[in-house]
C-alpha positions as CSV (number, residue, x, y, z in Angstrom):
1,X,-108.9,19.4,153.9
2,X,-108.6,22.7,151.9
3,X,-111.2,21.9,149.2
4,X,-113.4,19.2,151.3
5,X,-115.6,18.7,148.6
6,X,-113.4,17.6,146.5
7,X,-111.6,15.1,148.8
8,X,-114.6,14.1,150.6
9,X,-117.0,13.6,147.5
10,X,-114.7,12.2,144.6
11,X,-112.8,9.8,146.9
12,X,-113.7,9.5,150.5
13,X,-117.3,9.1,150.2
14,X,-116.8,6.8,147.1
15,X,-115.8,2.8,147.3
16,X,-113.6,1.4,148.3
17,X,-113.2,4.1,151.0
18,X,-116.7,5.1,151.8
19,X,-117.1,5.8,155.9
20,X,-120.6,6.4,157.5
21,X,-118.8,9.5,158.7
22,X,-119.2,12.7,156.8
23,X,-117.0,15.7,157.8
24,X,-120.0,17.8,157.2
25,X,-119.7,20.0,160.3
26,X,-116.3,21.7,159.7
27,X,-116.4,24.3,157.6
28,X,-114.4,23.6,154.6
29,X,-110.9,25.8,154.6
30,X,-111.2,26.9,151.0
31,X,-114.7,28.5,151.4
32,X,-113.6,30.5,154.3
33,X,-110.5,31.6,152.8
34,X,-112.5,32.9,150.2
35,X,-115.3,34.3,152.3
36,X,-112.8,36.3,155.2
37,X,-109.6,36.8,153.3
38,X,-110.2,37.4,149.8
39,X,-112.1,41.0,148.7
40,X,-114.2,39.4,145.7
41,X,-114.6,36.6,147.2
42,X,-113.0,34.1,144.5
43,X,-111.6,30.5,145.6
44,X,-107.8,29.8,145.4
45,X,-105.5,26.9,145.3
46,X,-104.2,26.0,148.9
47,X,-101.1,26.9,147.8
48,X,-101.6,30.5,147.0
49,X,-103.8,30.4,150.6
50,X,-100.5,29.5,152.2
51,X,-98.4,31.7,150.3
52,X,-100.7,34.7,151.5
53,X,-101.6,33.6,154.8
54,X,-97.5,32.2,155.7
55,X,-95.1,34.4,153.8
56,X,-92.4,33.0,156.6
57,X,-93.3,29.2,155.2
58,X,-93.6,28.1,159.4
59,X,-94.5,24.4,157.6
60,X,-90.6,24.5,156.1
61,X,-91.9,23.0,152.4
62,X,-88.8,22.7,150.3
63,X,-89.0,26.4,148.4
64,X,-92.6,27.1,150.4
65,X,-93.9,24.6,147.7
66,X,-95.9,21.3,148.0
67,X,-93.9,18.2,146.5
68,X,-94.6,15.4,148.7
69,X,-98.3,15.5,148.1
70,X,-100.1,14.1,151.4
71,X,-97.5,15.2,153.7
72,X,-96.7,18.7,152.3
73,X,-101.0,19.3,152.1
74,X,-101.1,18.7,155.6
75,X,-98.6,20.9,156.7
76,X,-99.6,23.6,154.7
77,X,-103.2,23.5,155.7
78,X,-102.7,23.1,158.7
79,X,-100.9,26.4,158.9
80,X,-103.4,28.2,156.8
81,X,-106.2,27.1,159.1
82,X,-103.7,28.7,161.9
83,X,-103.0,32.1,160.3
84,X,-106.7,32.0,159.2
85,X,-107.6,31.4,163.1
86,X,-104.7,33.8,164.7
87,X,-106.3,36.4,162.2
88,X,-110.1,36.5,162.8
89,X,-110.8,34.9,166.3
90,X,-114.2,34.2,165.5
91,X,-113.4,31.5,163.2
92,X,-110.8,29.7,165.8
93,X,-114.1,29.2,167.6
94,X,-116.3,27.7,164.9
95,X,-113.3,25.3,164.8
96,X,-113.1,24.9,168.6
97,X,-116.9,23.9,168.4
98,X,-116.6,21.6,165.5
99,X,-114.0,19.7,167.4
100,X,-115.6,19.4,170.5
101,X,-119.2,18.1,168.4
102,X,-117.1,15.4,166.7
103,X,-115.1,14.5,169.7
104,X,-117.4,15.4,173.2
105,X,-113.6,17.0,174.3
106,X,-113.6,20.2,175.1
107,X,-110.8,22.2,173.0
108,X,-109.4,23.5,176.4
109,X,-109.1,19.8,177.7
110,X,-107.7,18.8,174.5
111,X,-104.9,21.5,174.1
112,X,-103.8,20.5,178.4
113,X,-103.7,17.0,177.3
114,X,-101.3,17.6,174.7
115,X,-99.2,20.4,175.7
């Protein structure tokens, strides 16, 4: 999720959907954006993220835009937390870690598995 605390606190941790899981490891894409790519540090939209991050639009939204809402924001995140990773290193392996902690895979085994 680009803006975790918005889709984790006003409708994923709420009923009917509430989870004893909380996502609370990962950090969140928007605050990271802001922290390593912007220079004053101010949030954007995940569209102006991509926009910045994909000028090529590798996630092939009709006109680089988001229409289909669920589909479109997990194509274009995902390729903003890609950029964001191929960019600074460092944060590819915060991610790595976070996925091994939730799943007890390491990335490496993962990425074999599925290649």
């Amino acid at each position: 999720s680009y803006n975790r605390s918005f889709d984790f606190d006003k409708f994923m941790n709420v009923p009917p959907w509430s989870s004893e899981w909380t996502p609370g490891f990962a950090p969140c894409l928007k605050e990271v954006y802001a922290e390593y790519f912007t220079d004053d540090g101010r949030w954007v939209s995940a569209q102006v993220a991509y926009n910045e991050l994909c000028p090529d639009n590798p996630a092939g939204l009709e006109g680089g835009r988001e229409l289909h809402r669920a589909l479109d924001d997990a194509m274009m995140e995902g390729w903003t937390l890609i950029r964001m990773c191929e960019k600074n290193p460092a944060l590819r392996a915060v991610y790595d870690r976070c996925w091994e902690e939730y799943t007890g895979v390491p990335n490496e085994e993962f990425r074999r598995g599925t290649s």
